[in-house]
BALOBA-1460 file (C-alpha; in Angstrom, 3 decimals):
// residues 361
<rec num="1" residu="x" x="114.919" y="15.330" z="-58.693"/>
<rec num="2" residu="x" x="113.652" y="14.221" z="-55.413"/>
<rec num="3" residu="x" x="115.073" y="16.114" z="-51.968"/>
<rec num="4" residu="x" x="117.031" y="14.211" z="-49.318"/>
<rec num="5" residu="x" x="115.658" y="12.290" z="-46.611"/>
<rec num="6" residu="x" x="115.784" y="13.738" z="-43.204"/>
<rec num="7" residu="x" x="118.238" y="11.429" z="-42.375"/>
<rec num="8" residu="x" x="120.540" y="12.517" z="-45.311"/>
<rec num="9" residu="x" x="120.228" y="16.193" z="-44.569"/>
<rec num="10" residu="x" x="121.298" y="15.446" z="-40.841"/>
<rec num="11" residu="x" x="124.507" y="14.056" z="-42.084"/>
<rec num="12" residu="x" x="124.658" y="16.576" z="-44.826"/>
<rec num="13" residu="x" x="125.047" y="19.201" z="-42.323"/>
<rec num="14" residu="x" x="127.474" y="17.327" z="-40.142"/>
<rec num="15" residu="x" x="129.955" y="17.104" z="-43.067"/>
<rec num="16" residu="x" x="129.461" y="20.516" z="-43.703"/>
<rec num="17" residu="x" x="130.333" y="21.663" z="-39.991"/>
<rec num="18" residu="x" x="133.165" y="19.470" z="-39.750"/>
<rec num="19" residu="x" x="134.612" y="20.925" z="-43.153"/>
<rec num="20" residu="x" x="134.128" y="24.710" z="-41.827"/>
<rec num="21" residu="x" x="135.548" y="23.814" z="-38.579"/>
<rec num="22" residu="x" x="138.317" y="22.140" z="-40.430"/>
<rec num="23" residu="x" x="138.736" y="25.154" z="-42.801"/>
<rec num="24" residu="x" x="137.848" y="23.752" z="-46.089"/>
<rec num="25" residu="x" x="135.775" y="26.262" z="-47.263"/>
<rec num="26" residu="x" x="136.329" y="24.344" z="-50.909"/>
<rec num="27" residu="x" x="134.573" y="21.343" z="-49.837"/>
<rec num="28" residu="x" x="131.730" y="22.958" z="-47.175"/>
<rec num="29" residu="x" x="130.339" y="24.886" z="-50.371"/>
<rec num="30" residu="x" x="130.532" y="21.705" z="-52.402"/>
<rec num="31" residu="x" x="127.926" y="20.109" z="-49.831"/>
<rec num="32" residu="x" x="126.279" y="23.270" z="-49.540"/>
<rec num="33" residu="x" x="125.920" y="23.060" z="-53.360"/>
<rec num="34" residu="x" x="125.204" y="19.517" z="-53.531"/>
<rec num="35" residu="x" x="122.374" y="20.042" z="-50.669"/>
<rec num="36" residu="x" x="120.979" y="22.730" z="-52.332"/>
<rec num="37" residu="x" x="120.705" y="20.867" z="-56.219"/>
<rec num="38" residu="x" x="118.564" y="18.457" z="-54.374"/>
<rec num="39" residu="x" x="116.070" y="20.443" z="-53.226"/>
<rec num="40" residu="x" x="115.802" y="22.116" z="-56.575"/>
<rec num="41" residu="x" x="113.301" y="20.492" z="-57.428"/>
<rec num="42" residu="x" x="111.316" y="20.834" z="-54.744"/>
<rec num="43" residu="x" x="107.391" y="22.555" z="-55.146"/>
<rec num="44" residu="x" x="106.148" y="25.253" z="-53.554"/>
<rec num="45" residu="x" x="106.832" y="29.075" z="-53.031"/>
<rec num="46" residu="x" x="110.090" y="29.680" z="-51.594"/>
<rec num="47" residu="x" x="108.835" y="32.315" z="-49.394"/>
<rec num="48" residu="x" x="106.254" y="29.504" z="-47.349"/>
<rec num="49" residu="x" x="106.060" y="28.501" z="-44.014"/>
<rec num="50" residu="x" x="108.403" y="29.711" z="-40.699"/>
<rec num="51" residu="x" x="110.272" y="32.350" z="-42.070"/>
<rec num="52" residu="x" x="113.756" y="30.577" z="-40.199"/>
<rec num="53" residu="x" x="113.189" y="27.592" z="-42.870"/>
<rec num="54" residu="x" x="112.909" y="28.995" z="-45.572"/>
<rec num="55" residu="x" x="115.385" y="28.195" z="-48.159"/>
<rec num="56" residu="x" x="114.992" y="31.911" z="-49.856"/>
<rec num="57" residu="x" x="117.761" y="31.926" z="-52.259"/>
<rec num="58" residu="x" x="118.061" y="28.781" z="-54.565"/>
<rec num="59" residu="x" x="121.238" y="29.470" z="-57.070"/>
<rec num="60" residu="x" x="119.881" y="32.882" z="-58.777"/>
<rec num="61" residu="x" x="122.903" y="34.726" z="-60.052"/>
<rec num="62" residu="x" x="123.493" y="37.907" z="-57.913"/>
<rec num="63" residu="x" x="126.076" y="39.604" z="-60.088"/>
<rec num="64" residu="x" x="124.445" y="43.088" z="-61.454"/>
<rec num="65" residu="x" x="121.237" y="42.501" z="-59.466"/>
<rec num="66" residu="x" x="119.438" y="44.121" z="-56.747"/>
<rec num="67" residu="x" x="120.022" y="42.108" z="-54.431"/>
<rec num="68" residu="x" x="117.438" y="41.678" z="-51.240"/>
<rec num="69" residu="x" x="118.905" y="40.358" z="-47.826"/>
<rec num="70" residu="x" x="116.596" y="38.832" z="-45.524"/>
<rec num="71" residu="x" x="117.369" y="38.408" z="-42.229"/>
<rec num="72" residu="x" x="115.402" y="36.202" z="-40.354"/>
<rec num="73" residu="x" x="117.155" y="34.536" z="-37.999"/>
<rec num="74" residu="x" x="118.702" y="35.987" z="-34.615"/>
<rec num="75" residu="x" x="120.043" y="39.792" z="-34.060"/>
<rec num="76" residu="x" x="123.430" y="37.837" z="-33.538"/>
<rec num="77" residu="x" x="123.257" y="35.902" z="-36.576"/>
<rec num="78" residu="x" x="122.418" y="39.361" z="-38.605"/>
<rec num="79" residu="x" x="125.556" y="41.199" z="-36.492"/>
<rec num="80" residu="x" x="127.689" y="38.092" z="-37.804"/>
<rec num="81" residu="x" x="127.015" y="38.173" z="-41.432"/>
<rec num="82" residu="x" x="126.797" y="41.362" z="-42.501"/>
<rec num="83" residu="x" x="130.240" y="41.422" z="-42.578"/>
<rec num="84" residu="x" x="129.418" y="39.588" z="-46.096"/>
<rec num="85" residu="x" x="127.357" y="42.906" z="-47.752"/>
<rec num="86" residu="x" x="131.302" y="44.238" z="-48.566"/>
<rec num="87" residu="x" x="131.906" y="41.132" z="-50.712"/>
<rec num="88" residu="x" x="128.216" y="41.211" z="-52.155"/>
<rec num="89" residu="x" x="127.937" y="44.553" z="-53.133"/>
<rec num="90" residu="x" x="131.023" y="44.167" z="-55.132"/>
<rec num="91" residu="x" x="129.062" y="41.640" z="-57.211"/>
<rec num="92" residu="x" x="125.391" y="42.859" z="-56.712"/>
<rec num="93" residu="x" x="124.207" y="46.007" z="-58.475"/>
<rec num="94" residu="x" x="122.676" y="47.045" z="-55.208"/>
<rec num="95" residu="x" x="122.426" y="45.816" z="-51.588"/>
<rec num="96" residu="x" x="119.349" y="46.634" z="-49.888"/>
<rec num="97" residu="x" x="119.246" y="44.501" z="-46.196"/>
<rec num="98" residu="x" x="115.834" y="43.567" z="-44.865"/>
<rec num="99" residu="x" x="116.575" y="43.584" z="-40.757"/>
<rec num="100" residu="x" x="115.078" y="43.458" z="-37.709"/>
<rec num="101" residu="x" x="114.582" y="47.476" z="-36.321"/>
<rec num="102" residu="x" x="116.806" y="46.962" z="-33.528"/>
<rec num="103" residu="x" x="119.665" y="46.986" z="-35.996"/>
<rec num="104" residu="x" x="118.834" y="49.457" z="-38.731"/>
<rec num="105" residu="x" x="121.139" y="52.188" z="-38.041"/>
<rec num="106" residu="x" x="123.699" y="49.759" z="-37.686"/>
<rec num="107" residu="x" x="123.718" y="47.823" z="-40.382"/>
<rec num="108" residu="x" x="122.960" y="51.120" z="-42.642"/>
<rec num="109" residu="x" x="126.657" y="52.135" z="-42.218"/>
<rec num="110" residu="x" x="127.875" y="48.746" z="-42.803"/>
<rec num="111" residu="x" x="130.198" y="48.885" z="-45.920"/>
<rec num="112" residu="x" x="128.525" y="47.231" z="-49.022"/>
<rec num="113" residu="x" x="125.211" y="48.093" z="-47.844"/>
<rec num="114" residu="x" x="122.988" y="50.511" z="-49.793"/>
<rec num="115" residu="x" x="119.872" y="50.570" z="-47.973"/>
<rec num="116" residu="x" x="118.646" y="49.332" z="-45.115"/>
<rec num="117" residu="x" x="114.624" y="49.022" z="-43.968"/>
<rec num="118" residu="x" x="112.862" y="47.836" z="-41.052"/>
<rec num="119" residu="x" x="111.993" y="44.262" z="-40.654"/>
<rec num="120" residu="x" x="108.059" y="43.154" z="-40.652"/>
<rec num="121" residu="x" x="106.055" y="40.105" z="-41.050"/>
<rec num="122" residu="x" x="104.423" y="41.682" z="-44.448"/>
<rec num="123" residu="x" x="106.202" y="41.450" z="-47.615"/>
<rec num="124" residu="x" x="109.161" y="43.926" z="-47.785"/>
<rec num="125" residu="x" x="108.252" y="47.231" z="-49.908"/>
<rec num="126" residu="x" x="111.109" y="47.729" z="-52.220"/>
<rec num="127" residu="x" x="111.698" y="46.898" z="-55.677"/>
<rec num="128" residu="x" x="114.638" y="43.633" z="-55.982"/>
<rec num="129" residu="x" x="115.769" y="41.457" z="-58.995"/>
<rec num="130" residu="x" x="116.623" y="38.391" z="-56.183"/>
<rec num="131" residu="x" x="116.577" y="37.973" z="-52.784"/>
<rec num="132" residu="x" x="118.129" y="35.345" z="-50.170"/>
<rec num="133" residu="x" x="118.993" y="35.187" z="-46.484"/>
<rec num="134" residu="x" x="121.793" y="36.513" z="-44.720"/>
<rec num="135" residu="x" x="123.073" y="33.177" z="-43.454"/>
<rec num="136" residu="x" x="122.802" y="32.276" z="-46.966"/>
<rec num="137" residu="x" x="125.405" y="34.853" z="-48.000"/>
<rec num="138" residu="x" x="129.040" y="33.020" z="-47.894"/>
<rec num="139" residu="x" x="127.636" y="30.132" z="-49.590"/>
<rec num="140" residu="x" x="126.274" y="32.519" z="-52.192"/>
<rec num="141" residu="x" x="129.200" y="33.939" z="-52.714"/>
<rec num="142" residu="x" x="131.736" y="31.364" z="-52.054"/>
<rec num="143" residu="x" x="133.418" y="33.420" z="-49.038"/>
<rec num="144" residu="x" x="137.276" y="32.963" z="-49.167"/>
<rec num="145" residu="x" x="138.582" y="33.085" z="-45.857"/>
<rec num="146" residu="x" x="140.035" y="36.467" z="-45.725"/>
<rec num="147" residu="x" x="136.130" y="37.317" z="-46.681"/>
<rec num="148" residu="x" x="135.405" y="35.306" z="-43.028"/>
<rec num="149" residu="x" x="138.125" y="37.003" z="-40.930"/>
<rec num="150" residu="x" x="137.125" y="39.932" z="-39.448"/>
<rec num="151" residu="x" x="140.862" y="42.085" z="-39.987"/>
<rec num="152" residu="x" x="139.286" y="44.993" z="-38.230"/>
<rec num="153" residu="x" x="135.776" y="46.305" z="-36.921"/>
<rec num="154" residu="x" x="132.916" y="46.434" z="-39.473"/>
<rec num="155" residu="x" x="130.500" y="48.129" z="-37.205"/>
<rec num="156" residu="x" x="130.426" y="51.664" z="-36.888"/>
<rec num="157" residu="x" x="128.298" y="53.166" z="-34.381"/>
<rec num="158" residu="x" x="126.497" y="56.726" z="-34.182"/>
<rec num="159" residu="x" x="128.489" y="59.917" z="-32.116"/>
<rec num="160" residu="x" x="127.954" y="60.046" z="-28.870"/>
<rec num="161" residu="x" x="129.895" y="61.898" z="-25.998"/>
<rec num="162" residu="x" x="133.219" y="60.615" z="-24.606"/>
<rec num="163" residu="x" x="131.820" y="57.540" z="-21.468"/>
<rec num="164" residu="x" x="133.954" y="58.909" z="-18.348"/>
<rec num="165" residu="x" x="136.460" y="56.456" z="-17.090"/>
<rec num="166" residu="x" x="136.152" y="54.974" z="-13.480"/>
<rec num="167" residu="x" x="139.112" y="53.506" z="-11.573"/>
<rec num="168" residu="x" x="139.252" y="49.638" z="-11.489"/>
<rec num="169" residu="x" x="138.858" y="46.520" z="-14.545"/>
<rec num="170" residu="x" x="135.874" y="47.577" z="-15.497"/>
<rec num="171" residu="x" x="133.739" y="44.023" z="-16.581"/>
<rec num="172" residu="x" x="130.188" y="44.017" z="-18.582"/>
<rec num="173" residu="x" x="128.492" y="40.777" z="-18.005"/>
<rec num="174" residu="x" x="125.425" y="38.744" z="-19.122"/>
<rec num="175" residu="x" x="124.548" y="35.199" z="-18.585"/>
<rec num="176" residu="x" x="120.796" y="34.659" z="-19.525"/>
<rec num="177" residu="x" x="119.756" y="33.620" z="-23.231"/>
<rec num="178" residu="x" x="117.409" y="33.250" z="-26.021"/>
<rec num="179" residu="x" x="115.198" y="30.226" z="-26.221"/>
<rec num="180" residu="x" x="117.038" y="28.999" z="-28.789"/>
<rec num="181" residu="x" x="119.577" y="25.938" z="-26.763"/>
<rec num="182" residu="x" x="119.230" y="27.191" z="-23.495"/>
<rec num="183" residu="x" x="122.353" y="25.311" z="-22.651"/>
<rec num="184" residu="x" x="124.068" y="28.207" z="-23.311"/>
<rec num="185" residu="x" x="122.975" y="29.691" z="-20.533"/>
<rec num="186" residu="x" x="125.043" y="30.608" z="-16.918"/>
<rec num="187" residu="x" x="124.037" y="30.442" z="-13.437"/>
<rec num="188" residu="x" x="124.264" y="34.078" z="-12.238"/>
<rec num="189" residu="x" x="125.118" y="33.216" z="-8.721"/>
<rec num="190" residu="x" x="128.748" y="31.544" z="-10.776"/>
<rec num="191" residu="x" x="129.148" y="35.440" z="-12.057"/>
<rec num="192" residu="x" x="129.741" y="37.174" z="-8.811"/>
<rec num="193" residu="x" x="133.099" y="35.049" z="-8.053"/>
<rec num="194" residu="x" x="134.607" y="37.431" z="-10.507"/>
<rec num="195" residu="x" x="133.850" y="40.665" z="-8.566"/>
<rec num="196" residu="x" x="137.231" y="40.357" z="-7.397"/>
<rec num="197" residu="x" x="139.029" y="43.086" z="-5.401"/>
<rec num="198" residu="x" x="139.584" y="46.376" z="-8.296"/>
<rec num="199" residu="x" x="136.668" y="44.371" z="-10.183"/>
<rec num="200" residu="x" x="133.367" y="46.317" z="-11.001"/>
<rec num="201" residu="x" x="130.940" y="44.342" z="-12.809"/>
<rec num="202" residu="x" x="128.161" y="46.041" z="-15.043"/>
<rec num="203" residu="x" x="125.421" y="44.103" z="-16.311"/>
<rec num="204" residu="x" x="123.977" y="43.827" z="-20.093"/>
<rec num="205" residu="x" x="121.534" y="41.759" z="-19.453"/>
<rec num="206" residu="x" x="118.067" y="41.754" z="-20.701"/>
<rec num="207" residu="x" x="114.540" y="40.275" z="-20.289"/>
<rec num="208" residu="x" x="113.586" y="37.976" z="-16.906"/>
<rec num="209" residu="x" x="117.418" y="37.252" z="-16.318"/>
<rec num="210" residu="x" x="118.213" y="40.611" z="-15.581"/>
<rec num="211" residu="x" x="116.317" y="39.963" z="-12.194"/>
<rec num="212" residu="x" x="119.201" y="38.399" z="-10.981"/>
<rec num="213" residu="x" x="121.518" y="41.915" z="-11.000"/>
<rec num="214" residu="x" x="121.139" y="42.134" z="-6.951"/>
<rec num="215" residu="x" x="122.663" y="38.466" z="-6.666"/>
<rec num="216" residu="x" x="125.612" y="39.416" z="-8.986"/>
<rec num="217" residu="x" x="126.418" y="42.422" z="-7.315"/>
<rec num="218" residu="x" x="126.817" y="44.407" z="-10.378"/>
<rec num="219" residu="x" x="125.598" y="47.782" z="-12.055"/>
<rec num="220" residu="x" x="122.794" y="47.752" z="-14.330"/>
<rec num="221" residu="x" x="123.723" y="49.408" z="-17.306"/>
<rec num="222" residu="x" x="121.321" y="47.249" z="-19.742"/>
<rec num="223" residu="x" x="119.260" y="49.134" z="-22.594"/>
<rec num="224" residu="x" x="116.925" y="48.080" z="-25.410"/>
<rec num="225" residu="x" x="118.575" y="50.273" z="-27.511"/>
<rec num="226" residu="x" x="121.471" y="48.138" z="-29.275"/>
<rec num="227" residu="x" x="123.309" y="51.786" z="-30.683"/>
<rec num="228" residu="x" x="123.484" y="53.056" z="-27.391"/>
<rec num="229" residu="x" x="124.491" y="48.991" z="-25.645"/>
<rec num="230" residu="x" x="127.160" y="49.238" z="-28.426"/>
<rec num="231" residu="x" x="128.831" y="52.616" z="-26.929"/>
<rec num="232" residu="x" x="128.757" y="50.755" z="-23.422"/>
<rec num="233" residu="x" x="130.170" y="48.139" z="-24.517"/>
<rec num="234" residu="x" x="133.136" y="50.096" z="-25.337"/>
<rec num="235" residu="x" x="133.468" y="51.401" z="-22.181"/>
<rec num="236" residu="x" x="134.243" y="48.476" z="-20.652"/>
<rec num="237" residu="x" x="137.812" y="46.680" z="-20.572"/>
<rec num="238" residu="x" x="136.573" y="43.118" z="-21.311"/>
<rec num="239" residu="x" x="133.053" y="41.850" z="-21.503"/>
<rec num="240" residu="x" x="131.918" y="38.113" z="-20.295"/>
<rec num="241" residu="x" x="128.909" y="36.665" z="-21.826"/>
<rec num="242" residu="x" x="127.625" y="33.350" z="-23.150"/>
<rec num="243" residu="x" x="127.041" y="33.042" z="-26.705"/>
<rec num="244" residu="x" x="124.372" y="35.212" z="-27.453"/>
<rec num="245" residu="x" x="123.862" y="38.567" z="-29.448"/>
<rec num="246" residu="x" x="125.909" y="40.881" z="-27.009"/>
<rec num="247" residu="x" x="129.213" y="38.422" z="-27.886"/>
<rec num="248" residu="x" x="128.551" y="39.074" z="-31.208"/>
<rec num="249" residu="x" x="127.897" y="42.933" z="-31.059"/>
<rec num="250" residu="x" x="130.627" y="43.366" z="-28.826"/>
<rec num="251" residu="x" x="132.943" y="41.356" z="-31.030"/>
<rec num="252" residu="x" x="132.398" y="43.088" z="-34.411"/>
<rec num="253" residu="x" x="132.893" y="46.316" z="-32.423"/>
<rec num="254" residu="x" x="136.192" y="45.293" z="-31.677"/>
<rec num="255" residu="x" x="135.677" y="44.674" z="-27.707"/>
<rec num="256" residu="x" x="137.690" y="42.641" z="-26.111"/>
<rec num="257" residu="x" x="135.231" y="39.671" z="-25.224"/>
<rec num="258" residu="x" x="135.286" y="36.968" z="-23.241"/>
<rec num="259" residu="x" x="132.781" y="34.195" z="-24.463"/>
<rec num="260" residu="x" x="131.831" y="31.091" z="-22.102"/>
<rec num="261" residu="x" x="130.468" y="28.198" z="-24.154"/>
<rec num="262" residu="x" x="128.994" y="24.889" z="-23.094"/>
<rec num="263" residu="x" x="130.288" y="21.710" z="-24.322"/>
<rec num="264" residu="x" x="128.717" y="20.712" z="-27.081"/>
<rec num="265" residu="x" x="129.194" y="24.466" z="-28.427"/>
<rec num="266" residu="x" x="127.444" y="25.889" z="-31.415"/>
<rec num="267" residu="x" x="129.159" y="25.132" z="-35.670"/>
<rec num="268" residu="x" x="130.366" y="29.055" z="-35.818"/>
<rec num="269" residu="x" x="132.950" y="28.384" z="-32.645"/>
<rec num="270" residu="x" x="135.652" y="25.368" z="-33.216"/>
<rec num="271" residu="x" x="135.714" y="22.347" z="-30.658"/>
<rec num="272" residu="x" x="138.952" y="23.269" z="-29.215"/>
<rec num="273" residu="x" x="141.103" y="26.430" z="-28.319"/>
<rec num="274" residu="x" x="140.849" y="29.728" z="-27.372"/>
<rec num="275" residu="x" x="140.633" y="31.880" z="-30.330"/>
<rec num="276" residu="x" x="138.173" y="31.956" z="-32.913"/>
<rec num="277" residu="x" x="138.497" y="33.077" z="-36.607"/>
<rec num="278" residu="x" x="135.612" y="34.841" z="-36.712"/>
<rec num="279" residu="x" x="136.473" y="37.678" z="-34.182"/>
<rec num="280" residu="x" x="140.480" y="37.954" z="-33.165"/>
<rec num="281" residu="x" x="138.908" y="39.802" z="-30.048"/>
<rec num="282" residu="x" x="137.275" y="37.027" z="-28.807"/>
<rec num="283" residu="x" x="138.318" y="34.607" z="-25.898"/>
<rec num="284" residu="x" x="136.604" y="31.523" z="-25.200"/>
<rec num="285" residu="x" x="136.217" y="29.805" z="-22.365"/>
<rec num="286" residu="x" x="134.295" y="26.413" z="-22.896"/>
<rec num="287" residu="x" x="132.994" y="23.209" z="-20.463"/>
<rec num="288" residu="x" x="135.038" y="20.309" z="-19.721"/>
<rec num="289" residu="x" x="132.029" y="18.423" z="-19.147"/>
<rec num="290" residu="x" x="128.375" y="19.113" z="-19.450"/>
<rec num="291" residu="x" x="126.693" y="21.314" z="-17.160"/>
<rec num="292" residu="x" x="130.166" y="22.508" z="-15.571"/>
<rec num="293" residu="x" x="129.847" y="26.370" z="-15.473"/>
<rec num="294" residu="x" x="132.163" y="26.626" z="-12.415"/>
<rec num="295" residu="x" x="135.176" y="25.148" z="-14.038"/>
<rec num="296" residu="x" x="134.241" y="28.003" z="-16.667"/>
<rec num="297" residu="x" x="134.023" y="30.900" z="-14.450"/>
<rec num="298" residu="x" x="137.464" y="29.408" z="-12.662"/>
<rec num="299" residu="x" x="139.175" y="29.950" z="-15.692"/>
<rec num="300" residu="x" x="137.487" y="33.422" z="-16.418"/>
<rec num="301" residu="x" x="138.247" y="34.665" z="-12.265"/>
<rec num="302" residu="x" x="142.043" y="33.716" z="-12.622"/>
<rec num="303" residu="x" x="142.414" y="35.548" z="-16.798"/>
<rec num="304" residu="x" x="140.839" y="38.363" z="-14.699"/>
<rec num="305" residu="x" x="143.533" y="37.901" z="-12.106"/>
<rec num="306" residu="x" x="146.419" y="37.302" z="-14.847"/>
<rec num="307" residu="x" x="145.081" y="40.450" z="-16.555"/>
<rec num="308" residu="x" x="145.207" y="42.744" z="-13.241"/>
<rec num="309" residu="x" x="148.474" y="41.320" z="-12.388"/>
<rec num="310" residu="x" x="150.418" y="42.008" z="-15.237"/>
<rec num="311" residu="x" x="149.600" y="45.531" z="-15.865"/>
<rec num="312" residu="x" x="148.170" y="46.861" z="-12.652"/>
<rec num="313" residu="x" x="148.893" y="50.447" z="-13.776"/>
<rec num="314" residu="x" x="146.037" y="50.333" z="-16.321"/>
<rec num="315" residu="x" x="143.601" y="50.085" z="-13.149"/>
<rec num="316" residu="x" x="144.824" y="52.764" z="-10.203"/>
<rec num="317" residu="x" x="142.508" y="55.676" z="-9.695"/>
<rec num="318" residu="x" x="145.903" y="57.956" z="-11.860"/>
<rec num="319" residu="x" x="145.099" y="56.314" z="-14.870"/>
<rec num="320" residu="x" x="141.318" y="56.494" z="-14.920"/>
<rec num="321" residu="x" x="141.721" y="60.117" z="-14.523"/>
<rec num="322" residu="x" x="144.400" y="60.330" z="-17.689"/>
<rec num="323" residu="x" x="142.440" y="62.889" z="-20.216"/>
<rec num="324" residu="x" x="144.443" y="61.712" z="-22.878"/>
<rec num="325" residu="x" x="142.953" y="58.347" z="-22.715"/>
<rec num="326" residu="x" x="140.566" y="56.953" z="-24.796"/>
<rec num="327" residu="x" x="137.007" y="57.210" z="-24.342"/>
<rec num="328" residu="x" x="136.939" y="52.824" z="-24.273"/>
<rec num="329" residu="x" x="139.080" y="50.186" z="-22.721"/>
<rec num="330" residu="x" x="139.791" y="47.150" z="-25.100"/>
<rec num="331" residu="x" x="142.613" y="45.126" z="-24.456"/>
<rec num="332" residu="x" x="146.336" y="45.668" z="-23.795"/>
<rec num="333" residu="x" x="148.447" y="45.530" z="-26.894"/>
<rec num="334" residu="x" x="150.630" y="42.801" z="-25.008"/>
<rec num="335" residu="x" x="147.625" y="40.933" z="-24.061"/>
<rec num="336" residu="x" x="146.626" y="40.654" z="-27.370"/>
<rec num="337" residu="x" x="149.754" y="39.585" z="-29.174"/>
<rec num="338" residu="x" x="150.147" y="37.242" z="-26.368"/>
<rec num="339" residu="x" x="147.144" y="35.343" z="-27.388"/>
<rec num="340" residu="x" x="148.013" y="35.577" z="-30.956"/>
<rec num="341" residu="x" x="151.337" y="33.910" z="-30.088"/>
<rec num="342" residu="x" x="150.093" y="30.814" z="-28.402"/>
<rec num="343" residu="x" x="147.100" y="30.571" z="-30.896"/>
<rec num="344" residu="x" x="148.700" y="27.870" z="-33.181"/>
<rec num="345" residu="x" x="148.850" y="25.485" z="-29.597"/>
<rec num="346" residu="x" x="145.326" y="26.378" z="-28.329"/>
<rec num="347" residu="x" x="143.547" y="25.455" z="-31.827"/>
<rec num="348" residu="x" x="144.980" y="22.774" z="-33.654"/>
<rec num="349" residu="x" x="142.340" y="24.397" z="-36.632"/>
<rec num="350" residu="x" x="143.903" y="27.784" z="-36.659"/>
<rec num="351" residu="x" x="145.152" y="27.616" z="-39.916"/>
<rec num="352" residu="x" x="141.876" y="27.916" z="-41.546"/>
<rec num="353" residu="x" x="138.492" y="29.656" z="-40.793"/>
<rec num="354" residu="x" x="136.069" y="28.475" z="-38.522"/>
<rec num="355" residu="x" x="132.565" y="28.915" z="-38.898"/>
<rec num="356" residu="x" x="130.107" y="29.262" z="-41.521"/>
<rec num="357" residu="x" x="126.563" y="29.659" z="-42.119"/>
<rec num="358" residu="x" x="124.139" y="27.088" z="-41.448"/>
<rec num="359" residu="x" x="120.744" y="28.636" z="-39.672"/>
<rec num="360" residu="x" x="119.987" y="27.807" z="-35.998"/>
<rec num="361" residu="x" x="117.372" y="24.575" z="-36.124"/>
């Protein structure tokens, strides 16, 4: 059997985002299925060439195997499907996850997983009946939605002491990204109109972005160490990013976040709305028009203002000294089940999953 044409994968993978964005998870794995019987036939080792093309698992069965997880795409892209090592390990004999060392303690108390070892660009040293790649996962295993929604955190970080709480809405920003569609990316100077009276802004940002901290006017609390960025993350009340690894990590921690997209937005966030199946914590906040970050950060500065306004308690100097609080700051309880309420009218979608796993290009 000969593979598709390049033209016939391209529209291969369109039907396949428009069924995950629609929710039919039935018909996304057919394509999946159907894309993947044509390259069956294809020659050559499956473990050639850039390690983010490979096509590493090609219909082996998993069930009663050990089963190696490769993950060689983006720390965000391993932080969003892991969540799939629970379902896996309930078919696989044993789970052992091949990731980057940024994320090894994490992902070694994910749930399903039964080792985890440091990511390198040799060949992994561990014994494995099959192996495939973590984006490969729900298609592998033909993830249901409840499988996709994330009904509570699947991260679980290390102990560390109790983050003392400061007065005010206390807001962890980034704005610079990957290489990877740097579209995605924010103009700091848009970031410091939220510093808004009661507002302290902390920033998570990394790399030659985080240059720009002065110009924000915010705190650097940025590490290397993605353990110790996931307890600060929890000490803030929301956290605004674009779509990049902290949204992610933030999200599967359960952290209220705030995620500003362009507006031709990545498959794994649907066209419209504000909600998004993958994390209930998440907000989004996307273009009207190419390029328009301040119509973005309007909508983010008056949420902020909505927020502060209807519970301004949560913010006076009395409640940050409250020693019965908890150690983080996520979300109101009304905030929340007010965005669950008017979910059905912001996403026209939200009756099915959204998202899926296709690798970045």
């Amino acid at each position: 059997m000969t593979g598709n044409t390049g033209e016939e994968d391209r529209v291969a993978a369109d039907e396949w985002a428009a069924a995950i964005r629609a929710g039919d998870f039935d018909r996304a794995w057919a394509i999946s299925d159907r894309n993947l019987n044509s390259h069956r036939g294809e020659c050559g080792d499956k473990h050639d060439g850039p390690r983010h093309q490979q096509r590493i698992w090609r219909g082996e069965m998993l069930s009663g195997q050990r089963v190696l997880v490769r993950c060689y795409h983006g720390l965000g892209d391993t932080i969003q499907f892991i969540r799939f090592a629970k379902p896996l390990r309930q078919l696989a004999r044993e789970v052992i996850v091949w990731c980057q060392p940024e994320l090894l303690s994490l992902v070694g108390r994910v749930e399903g997983v039964d080792r985890a070892i440091a990511l390198h660009d040799g060949t992994p040293e561990v014994d494995f009946d099959t192996d495939i790649e973590i984006m490969e996962l729900p298609h592998a295993i033909k993830a249901t939605r409840d499988q996709v929604e994330m009904r509570e955190p699947y991260l679980r970080l290390g102990p560390c002491g109790a983050a003392p709480r400061d007065r005010g809405l206390a807001v962890g920003v980034a704005w610079e990204v990957g290489d990877w569609d740097k579209r995605r990316s924010i103009p700091p100077a848009e970031l410091r109109r939220i510093r808004l009276p009661g507002v302290r802004l902390f920033s998570l940002q990394r790399g030659d972005g985080a240059a720009a901290v002065d110009e924000i006017g915010a705190i650097d609390i940025s590490t290397p160490d993605i353990e110790a960025l996931g307890h600060r993350l929890r000490t803030m009340d929301i956290v605004v990013c674009p779509d990049t690894m902290i949204a992610h990590l933030s999200a599967a921690l359960g952290c209220e976040t705030w995620v500003m997209l362009h507006s031709d937005c990545d498959w794994r966030w649907p066209k419209t709305g504000s909600t998004a199946l993958w994390y209930p914590s998440v907000r989004l906040f996307r273009q009207a028009k190419p390029g328009d970050w301040r119509g973005v950060v309007d909508e983010v500065q008056r949420a902020i203002e909505d927020m502060m306004s209807a519970a301004p308690w949560r913010f006076t100097e009395a409640f940050a000294r409250e020693p019965s609080a908890p150690p983080w700051r996520a979300a109101t309880t009304e905030h929340v089940l007010r965005r669950s309420s008017r979910a059905d009218a912001d996403n026209p979608d939200r009756n099915a999953p959204v998202g899926s796993g296709l690798p970045n290009p």
